[in-house]
Every structure is written in C-alpha cells, then in structure tokens.
N, C-alpha and C positions, 0 to 999 in steps of 0.2 A: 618564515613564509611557508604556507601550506602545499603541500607537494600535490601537483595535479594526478587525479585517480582518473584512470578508464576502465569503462565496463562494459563486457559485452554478456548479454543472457537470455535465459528462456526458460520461466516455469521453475522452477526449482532448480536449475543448475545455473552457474554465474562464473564470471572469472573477472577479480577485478587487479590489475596493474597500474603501473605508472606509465607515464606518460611519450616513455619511451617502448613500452609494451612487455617492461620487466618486471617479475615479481620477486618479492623479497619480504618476510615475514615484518608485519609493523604491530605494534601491538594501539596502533589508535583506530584502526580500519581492519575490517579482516579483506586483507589480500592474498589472494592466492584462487585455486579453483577451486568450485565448491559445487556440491550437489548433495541433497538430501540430509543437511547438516553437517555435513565432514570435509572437511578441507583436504583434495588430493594431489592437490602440488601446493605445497609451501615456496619452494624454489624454481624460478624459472627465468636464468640469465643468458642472453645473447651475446658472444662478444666476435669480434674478426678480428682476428691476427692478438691477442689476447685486451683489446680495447674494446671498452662498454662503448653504445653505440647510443647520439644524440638524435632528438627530433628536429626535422626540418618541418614537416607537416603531419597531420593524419585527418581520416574521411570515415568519418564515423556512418555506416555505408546505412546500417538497418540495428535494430536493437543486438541483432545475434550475428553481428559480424561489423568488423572493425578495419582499416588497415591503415598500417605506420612507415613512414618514407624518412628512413632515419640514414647516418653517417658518424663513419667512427670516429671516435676521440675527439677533441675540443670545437669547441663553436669558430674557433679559427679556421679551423682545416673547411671552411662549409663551402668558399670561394670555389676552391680551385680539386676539390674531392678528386680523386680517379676512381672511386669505389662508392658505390650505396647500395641500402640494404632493405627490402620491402617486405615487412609481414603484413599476411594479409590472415586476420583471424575470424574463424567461427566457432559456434558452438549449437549444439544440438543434442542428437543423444549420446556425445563426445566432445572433444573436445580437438580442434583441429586449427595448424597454422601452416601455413607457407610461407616458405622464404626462399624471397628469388636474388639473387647478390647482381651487382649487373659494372662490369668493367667497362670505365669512361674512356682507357686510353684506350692510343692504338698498338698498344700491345698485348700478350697474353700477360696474366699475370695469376700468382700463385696464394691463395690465401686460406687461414685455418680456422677455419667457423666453429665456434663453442657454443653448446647449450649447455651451461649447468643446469642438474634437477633433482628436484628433493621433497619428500613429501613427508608433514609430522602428522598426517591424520589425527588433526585436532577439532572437536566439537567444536561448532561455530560461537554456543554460548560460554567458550574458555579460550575465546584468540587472544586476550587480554594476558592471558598468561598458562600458556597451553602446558599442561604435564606430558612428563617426559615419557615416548611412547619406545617400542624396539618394532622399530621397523628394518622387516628383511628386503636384503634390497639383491635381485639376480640380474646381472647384464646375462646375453646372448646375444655374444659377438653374429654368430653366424645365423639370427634371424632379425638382426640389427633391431634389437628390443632391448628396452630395460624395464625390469618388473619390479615393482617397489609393493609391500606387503604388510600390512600390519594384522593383526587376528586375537582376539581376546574372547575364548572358550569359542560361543560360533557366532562368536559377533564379530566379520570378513572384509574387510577393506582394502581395494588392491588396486594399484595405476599402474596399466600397461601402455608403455611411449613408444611407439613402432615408426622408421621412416623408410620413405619412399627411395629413398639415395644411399650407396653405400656409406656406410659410417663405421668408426669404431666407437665402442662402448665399453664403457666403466663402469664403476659403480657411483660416478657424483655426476655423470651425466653424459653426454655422443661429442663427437669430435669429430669433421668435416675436415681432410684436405683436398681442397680442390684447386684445378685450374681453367678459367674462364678466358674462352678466345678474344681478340681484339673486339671492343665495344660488343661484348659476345655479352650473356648471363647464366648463372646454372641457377637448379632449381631443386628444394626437395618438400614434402610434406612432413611434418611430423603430425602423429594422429595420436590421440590419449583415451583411452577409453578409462572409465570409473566401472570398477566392477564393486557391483555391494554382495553379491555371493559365492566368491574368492575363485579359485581357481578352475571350478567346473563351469564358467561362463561360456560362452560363444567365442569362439576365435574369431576375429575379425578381419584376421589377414589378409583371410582370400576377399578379391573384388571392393581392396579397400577404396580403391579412385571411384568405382561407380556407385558405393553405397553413400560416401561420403556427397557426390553429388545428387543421387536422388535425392538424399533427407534435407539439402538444399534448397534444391527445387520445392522440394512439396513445402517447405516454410516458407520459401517465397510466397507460393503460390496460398498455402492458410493465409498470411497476414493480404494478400491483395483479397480473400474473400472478407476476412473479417473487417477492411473497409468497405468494401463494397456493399455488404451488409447492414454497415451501420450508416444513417441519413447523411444528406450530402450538405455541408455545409458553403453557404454565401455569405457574406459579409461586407459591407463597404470600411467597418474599421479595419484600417493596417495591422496586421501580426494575427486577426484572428481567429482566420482561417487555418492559419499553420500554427498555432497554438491548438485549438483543434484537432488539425490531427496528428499533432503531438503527443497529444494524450488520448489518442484513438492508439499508436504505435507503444504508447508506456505500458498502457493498461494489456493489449497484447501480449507484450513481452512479461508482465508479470503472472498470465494464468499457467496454471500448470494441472495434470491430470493425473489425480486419486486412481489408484486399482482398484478400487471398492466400485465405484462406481462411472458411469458413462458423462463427458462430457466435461468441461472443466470449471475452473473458480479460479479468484486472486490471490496471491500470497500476501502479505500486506508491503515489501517492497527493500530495495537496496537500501543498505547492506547488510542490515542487522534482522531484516524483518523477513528473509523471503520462505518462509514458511504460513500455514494456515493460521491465521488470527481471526479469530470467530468474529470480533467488531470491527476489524477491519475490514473483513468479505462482506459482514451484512450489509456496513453503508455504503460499502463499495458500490452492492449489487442496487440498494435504494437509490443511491444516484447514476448512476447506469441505465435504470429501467427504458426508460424512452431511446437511448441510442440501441443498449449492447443487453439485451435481458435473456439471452440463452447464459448468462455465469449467474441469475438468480435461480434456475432447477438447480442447475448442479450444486451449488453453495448451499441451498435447505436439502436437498437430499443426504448431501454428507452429514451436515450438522445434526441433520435426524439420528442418521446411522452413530453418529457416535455422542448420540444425548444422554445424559446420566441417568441412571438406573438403580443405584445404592448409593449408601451414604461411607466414603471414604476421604477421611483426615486429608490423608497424604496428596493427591490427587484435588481436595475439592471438590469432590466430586456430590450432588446432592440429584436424588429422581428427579428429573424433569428438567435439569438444567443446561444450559447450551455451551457446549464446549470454548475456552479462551482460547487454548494452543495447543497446536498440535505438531509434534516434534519426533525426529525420526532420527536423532544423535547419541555417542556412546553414552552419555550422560541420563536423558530418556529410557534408551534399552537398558538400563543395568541396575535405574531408580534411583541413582545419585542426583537427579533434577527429576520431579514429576511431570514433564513437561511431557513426557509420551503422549498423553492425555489428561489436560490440566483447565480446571473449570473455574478461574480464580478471577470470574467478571460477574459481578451483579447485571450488568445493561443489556447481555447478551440476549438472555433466555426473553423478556418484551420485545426485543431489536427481532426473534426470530417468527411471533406471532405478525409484527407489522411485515415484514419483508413479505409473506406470504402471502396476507391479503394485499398488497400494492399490487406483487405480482401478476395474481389472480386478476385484478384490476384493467392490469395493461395488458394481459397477455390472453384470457378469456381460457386459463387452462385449470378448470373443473378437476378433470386428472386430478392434478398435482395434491389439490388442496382437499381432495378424498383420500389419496394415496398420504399425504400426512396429518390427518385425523388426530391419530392416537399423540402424536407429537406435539401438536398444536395443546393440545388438550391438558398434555400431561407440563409443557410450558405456562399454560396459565393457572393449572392448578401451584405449580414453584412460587409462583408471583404471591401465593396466600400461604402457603402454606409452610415453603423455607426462607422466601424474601421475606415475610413479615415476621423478624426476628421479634420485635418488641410484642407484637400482638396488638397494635398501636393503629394497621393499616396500612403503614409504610412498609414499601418495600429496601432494605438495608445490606449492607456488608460488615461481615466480620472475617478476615484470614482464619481458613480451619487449620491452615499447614502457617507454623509460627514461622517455622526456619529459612521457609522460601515463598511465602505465597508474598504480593504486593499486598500493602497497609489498602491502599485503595485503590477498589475495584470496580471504579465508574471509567470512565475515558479518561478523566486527568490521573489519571493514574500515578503521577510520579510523587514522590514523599514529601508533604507539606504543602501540597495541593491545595487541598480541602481544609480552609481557615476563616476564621470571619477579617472582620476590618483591620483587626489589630495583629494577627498575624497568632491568635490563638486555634489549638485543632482541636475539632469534636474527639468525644472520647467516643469510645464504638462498643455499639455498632452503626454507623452512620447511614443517616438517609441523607442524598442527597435531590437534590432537587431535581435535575432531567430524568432519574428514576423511576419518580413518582409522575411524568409524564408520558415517560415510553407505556407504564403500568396501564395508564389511563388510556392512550392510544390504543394498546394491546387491547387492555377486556371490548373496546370496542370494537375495532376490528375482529376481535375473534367472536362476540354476535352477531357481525354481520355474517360471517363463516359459516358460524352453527345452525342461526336462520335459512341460509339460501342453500348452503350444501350437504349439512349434516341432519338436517332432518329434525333439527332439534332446541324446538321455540324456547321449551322453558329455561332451557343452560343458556340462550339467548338474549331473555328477559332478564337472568340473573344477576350477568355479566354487563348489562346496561345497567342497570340499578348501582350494581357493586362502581362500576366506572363515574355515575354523578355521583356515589355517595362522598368517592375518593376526589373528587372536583370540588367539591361543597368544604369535605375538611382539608384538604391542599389549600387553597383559599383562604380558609382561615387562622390556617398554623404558622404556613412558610412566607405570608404576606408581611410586609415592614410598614406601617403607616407612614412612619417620619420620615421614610427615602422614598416611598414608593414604588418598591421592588418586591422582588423576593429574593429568601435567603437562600444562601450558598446550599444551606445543609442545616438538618434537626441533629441536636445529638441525641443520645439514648434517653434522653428524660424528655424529651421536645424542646429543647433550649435550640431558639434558633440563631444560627452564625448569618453574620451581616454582610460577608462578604461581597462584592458588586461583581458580577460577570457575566461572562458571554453565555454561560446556562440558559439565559433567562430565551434567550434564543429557541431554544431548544423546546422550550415549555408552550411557546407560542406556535412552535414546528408542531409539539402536539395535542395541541388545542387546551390545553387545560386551562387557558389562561381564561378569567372573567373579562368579559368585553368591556368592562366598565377600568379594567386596568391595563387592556391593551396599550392605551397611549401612552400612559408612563412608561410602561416597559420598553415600548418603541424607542422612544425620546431618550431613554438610557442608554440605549444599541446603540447607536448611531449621535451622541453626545460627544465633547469632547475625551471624557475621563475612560471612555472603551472605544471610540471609534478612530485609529490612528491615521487614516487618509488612505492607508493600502487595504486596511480591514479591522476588523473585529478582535480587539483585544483579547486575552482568558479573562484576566484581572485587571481591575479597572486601575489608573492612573490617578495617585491618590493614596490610596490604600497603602498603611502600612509596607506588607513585604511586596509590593510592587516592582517589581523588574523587567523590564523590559525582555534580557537576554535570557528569563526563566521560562521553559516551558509553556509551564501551566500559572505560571505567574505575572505574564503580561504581553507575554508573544503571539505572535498571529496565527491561526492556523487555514488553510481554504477551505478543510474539511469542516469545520467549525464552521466556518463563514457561511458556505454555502447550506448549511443547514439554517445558521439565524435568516439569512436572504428569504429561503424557503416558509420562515413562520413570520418575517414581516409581511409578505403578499398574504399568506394562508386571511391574517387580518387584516390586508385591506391597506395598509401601508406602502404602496406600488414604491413612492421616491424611495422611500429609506432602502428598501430592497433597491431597488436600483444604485444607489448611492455604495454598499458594501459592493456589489458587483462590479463592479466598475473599478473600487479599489483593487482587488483580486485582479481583474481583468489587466487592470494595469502593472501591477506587480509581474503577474505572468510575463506582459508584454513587456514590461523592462530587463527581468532575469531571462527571457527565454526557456523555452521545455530541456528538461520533464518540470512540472511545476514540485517545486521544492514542500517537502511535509510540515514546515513550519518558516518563519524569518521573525527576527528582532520586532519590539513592538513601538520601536522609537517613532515620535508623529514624523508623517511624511514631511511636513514643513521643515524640520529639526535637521534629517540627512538627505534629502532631495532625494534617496537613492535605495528601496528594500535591502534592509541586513541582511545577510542570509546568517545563519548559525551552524558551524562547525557539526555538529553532530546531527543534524538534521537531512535525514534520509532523501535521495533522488533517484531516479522516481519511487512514487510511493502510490500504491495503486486508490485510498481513499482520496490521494491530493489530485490524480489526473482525475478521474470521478466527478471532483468537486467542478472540476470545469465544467463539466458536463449539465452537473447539476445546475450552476448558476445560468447556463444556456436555456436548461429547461423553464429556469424561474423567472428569466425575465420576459420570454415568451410567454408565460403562463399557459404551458402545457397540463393537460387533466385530463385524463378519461372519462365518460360518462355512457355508460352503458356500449352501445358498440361504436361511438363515436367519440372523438378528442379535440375538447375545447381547445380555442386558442385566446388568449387576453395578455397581448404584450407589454411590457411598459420596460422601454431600453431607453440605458442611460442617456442619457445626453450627449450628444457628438459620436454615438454610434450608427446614426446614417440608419440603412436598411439589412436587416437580417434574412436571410431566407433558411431554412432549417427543411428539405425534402425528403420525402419518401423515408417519414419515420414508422416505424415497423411498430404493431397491435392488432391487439382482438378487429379492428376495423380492417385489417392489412395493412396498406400505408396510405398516409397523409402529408399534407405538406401544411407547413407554418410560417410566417410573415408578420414581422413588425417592422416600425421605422421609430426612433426618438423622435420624442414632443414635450411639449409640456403634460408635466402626470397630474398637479393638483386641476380640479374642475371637472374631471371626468366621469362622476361618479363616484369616485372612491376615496380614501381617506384621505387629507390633505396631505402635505409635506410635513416635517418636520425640522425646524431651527433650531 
C-alpha cells in the first residue's frame, strides 16, 4: 500500500513527509526538505519517550503550513492517550515547526522528546540513488543549534536547526526533557534555516519569534491578495467553486521569484518538477491569462534573459531558442547534468512568440512586447533556421547532447512516445505535428507584432506569407485520407507516422487545421477510441502500443485537455468542447484539488472511478491552469480590442456560471452563461 505523503511549500522550497509529519529518505518520492534543488534535511524523526508517534488527524491549513494531532505508539493506545503531540508546520524563507506536547492527566508528568536529524544534501535529480556526500555536522550545545554542512570547492550547503526551548544537542539530532503540569502543555519552536552561501549568512537568532511571524503574515496576507486579484468565481455546480479556488491556492503555492528579475513565474510543480520548466511556465502562463496574467511578464522576461545565444552540444543550446530547464543543483553547478541551463525542447521557442502576443492581447501592454523585440525576433528566426533541420519547412528535433538530452523534445516527451499505429518510431529528426502548428500560430502572431509595434510591415508580410505557405504544405503532407486525421509525426524523409492522438487538438488550438477537415478531426477527439468519459486520451484506444497506465501512451492529461477543449470552440464545435470539460470537470470534482498532472486512461464506464497514477505529480502548476483554462473556454472568453467577448456554451447540468471582475486592457469585466442546448445556435452541430 502506498504510504500517504504531505506537503507543505512555496516557490522553490518544499518539505514533503509522511503522514505522521516524519521524514525518512525513500528513494520513490524525494522526501525530505528542499529548496533550490538540494535536499537539506534527509532525516527528520519525532519520537516521546523513545516511541514514533501515530496520526489521529491533520488540517492542512494553506499550501505553506500544515499541522498534525498525532499520539505515541500503537493505534491501540488512541482510546485512553494521557499524552498528545501537535506539530504545527510552516515554510517560508525557512523552514519551521512547533511542537506543543499537551498532558491529559491530572498529574505532572515527565517525558523525552527526540528529533532525530540528518541531512545528505543530495541533488533532487539523484534522490533515486543519492552519492555519498561528507557532511560536517557541529552541535552547540550552548546556542542549542545543530549545524549540518556540506561544501564542494564553493559550491556551500548548510542547515542550521535552532530551538526555542532548552535542549541538548548531538550530533544525530536535540533531546527534550521535559515536565508538563496537570492537564498543563509545553512548547518549543524548532526553526531551520537553508543557507546556500555557507557560513557568512545572517544569523537569524536574534528576533527569531518575530521574524518568523512577520514572513507569516505577509504570506497570509500575498495569497488573500492574489485571490482577491484574481475573478470571483459563482457557480450553481457542486464542487466548483472550491475546485476553483483550489487551483487559485496550487498555482500560488507553486510561483517562486528569480533574482534576475522583478515579479514571479511557475515552477512546473510537486515533487519532481519544482523548478523552471520553460513549457510548463509558458502554458501555464497561456492558460492563466484571463484570471492570473502578472506570471506571463515575469515568465517572457526571464525566458528572454536566458534565450540562447551560441550554438553549444552540451547544453542544447542553439541562438534564439527558449530555454527547457533551468536548474540550480550540484549536478547543474559542476556540469555533471546540463540542466544549469538546458534547451532540449523544440515547442518552447513558438510557445514563446504566442505567449507574448496573447498577452499583449489581454493585457494591452505595448511595453512589454517592445521591450522584447530582439527576442521575439530572434525566436522566430530559430523556427527557419535551426527548427528546420531538414530544410523541408518543418520545424524538427534532434538531441545535440547524446548522453543526457531527451530522445523527444515536443510535450510527450517520454521514450517511445512518438510512434505510428503499429508501435514503430520516426527515425530523427522528427517533426511532429503540434510543432508545425505552434510554428504557424507563431509566424502569425509575430506579424501581428511586427505590424502594430515594431514598425515593420514587410517582416510582417513575410511572416504571413511564410505561415499559409506552412498551412498549404502541413495540409498536405501530415493529412491521412484513409482515417481522416493527421499524422502523429513526419520522419526525416517525410514518411508520415499514423499514429491517432490527442495532438490533433492542438493543431485546431492553432488553427492550422483546413476547415474542410475540422470535422473529422473533431469527431476523432471526442470518438470513442480518444475520448475516455473523464477526457482526452494521448493515444487512441486501438493502436497497437496502447496503454492506458502509459504517459504519453493513453493516459489523460487536463493540460492536454484543456488545450483540445480550446481548439474544438476556436472551430466552432461548442458540444465537443463542452463535452471534454466536463469530463475534466468531473474528474477534478471526484479526485478533489490539487488537480493531479495526469490519471489512467481506462473509459469511465470500465472503473466508474479516475485512476490516478503513481508517479503523477500534485499539484502541478500547468494542471491547476488547466482548470482555469477549461473555465475560460466554456465561457468563450476573447479580447477584442479594448473589450472581452463573451459566448458561453456550459456543459450540461452546470446550471449558471458567473466569472466577475476578470482583469484586461478593458480593467474588469464580468462574464455569464447558463447550460442549454449548444446544437441550433448558430454553430457547429454536436457530434456522435
């Protein structure tokens, strides 16, 4: 049975335990505390009177604080307890717990409170099997601190544990004896601070009670603006609302704030992701727009700041391309993983053109998309001139770093993704198909850009030209007559793969698709062999290497979803869009928040019940997003100059929505639908 994990976090730093609020190194989860890619507690066990301590309950209060109501030794003892033990934890730019012991009877009574603690300052991308580090580890009995220390030439890693309450201190961790009067309690703080520049940090000793409540407060008080900022959601369906702002609270919890620059962005999310993922931020920040668009400046600013500039192997790195990962661990620092700065996505560098003008869109800030010019520019020259490996027009992937870059560098990114029907792989360099639609969204949007801001009709003219030429032969090469799809993927000679997937979504998200083959493609989304009841399969049901429990192989994803949702409306397909949301919607509303980054692709009819999958991240900042997005999409929210359409089309049995005071170049607006019937209305019928 799966051991239940808690998390509490914020931005780059995270602490995940068990369920009793103990950490113990696993290698299937990274547990323990982390920030900035390095794990600074490996070890962190409670015990009284030398017994590990059960849960009775916990109240998972806000993203960055937790607290557990636990009792020593066996589920027997839970009746008639004379002792319980309450941590109450947070995190911030530390790491901090309290623990308050609290004596049932009426008498005093004497007991010996143990923290073990340990720390293997190991790279988050090597919890799996961390090398053996020499960490110095200094108690100071008489500032009741224990200072654990690792340091490799001046790359400095150091956890200082300091409590509030006399203790003594070793070296495997503090020791509590205390005694607590009749139905009395005692209480102490332990505070941990993470230093990343070793021993000349800030002492934090002094005014540890009042610093540790201010930076409290002021997170209470960021997370009530950044709802309050973001529209006020109504709903008549059950769970909606607080699904909502569920992933109003994830997405929060996952931004964190770059030194380079002002303002924050998303990490891509627990446990394995909470660092900078360039496609994760960008569709993060594209589905976001209408609630939460101050994380789309900050997200192209960075991505600007660290856009490739030479052509290096190791790294991936090629002029003009937009950053995958971006990584701040000993493996990164010392080049043993290129992941410092690692550019090994083809979808990025078009994902960074569209973000910008969307932005511009909603947000009416000129600035921004003057202030990235050169960026803009130098991303769509990549799209011709190192995407188009073959010379063919397509834009493709090939790994320049053999030893560590991914095979493929679209979103399915995991090995043997990218197959036709039969379960054969393109040989590379591959085009795959949403590529060649982000490419074609790009060059248009970036004439619209060039046109209105840059001053500059003819790279305008160019760029539209170059966009339907790229429509005309898309069209013609990745089209299947015999299924009426398109293909997964061209290989290097244009052999195209038959594969059936949720891509084709994508393609419609960015318009490439010929109107005259909208409906098939529709009718394949939403079919039985890709549409499972909860959502949008990767691969269709049928297919050869078909699996449900795979990935990119048949699994569900919301960030997926709500992008196919987004190009069924774009054509005019209201039901089917409705229809994917709904599944999502229900999913959510059965799992509960955070909405999970992925679940099983089994048809709803088959388990009455969303699979979730073992490895599948929660929260995950492109899957709260997705909620977002599928809100916007069944409103049919749209900017149009300094006002925001609205053309709703809500599922069925969702009653009345209200969506107010959503923030744009107009200020704010409010938006309004109610379910109906969608075929008759003007727009595409339904589809069976």
């Amino acid at each position: 049975m799966k051991q239940e994990l808690v998390s509490v976090l914020t931005g780059t730093a995270f602490a995940v335990s068990d369920a009793q609020g103990d950490m113990m190194p696993d290698p299937r989860a990274p547990v323990g505390l982390f920030t900035f890619d390095t794990r600074f507690l490996s070890h962190w066990v409670l015990t009284v009177d030398g017994q590990r301590l059960q849960a009775l309950s916990r109240d998972e209060m806000t993203y960055f604080e937790t607290k557990f109501v636990l009792v020593p030794g066996a589920a027997s003892h839970y009746v008639d307890a004379d002792v319980s033990v309450i941590r109450h934890r947070s995190i911030d730019d530390s790491f901090n717990e309290r623990i308050v012991v609290l004596n049932h009877s009426a008498e005093p009574a004497e007991f010996t409170v143990r923290m073990e603690i340990a720390s293997d300052f190991a790279d988050t991308v090597e919890i799996k099997e961390p090398r053996a580090r020499r960490v110095v580890v200094t108690p100071m009995p008489a500032e009741g601190e224990l200072r654990l220390r690792y340091q490799r030439e001046r790359f400095t890693r150091e956890t200082v544990v300091s409590s509030t309450a006399p203790v003594d201190v070793d070296p495997s961790g503090m020791t509590f004896r205390i005694r607590v009067p009749p139905n009395g309690s005692w209480t102490t703080d332990l505070h941990i601070v993470m230093i990343i520049q070793g021993a000349g940090a800030r002492d934090l000793r002094a005014s540890l009670e009042a610093h540790r409540e201010r930076i409290r407060r002021d997170m209470r008080e960021d997370l009530r603006r950044w709802r309050a900022r973001a529209p006020e959601l109504v709903a008549e369906r059950d769970g909606l609302r607080e699904a909502y702002e569920g992933s109003l609270a994830d997405l929060a919890a996952l931004r964190f704030a770059p030194l380079s620059i002002r303002g924050r962005l998303p990490v891509g999310g627990l446990p394995w992701a909470m660092a900078l993922y360039g496609r994760d931020a960008l569709i993060t920040c594209l589905e976001t727009l209408p609630f939460t668009p101050e994380l789309a400046s900050a997200t192209l600013r960075l991505l600007a700041l660290g856009q490739g500039g030479q052509l290096d192997d190791h790294h991936e790195e090629e002029p003009g391309k937009i950053v995958a990962e971006y990584r701040y661990g000993e493996s990164a620092v010392f080049g043993e993983a290129p992941t410092y700065l690692h550019y090994g996505a083809a979808d990025n560098t078009p994902l960074f053109v569209i973000l910008l003008d969307e932005y511009e869109r909603w947000s009416g800030d000129a600035e921004l998309v003057r202030e990235l010019r050169h960026a803009a520019r130098m991303a769509l020259d990549w799209i011709d001139e190192y995407g188009n490996m073959t010379g063919d027009g397509y834009v493709r992937y090939q790994r320049r770093n053999t030893r560590f870059g991914l095979v493929n560098q679209c979103w399915k990114n995991s090995p043997g993704a990218i197959v036709d029907a039969e379960g054969r792989e393109p040989a590379l360099p591959r085009a795959t198909c949403e590529l060649q639609g982000y490419a074609y969204d790009a060059k248009r949007r970036g004439a619209r850009l060039a046109r209105e801001f840059w001053g500059d009709a003819a790279y305008a003219d160019r760029l539209e030209r170059e966009a339907a030429e790229l429509k005309a032969r898309f069209n013609r090469d990745f089209w299947l007559p015999h299924g009426e799809y398109y293909a997964l993927a061209l290989g290097p000679d244009g052999e195209p793969f038959d594969a059936l997937t949720s891509n084709m979504g994508h393609l419609l998200w960015s318009g490439i698709v010929a109107e005259d083959r909208a409906e098939a493609v529709a009718r394949h989304l939403v079919g039985p062999q890709l549409f499972s009841g909860w959502g949008v399969r990767t691969l269709a049901d049928g297919q050869l290497v078909y699996n449900p429990v795979g990935l990119h192989l048949g699994a569900v994803w919301p960030s997926d979803n709500a992008i196919v949702a987004a190009g069924l409306r774009r054509y005019g397909y209201d039901e089917a869009a409705a229809r994917v949301a709904a599944g999502i919607f229900d999913m959510v509303g059965t799992l509960g928040s955070p909405v999970p980054e992925v679940i099983a692709g089994y048809h709803r009819d088959f388990t009455r019940y969303p699979v979730q999958l073992p490895h599948a991240g929660r929260p995950q900042s492109w899957s709260s997003g997705a909620l977002l997005m599928l809100l916007g999409t069944i409103l049919g929210l749209s900017p149009c100059g300094e006002n925001l359409l609205v053309n709703p089309a809500i599922p069925e049995g969702f009653g009345r929505i209200e969506l107010l005071d959503i923030p744009g170049r107009w200020g704010h607006a409010d938006a309004y639908g109610r379910d109906r019937t969608l075929a008759g209305r003007g727009r595409r019928p339904g589809l069976r």
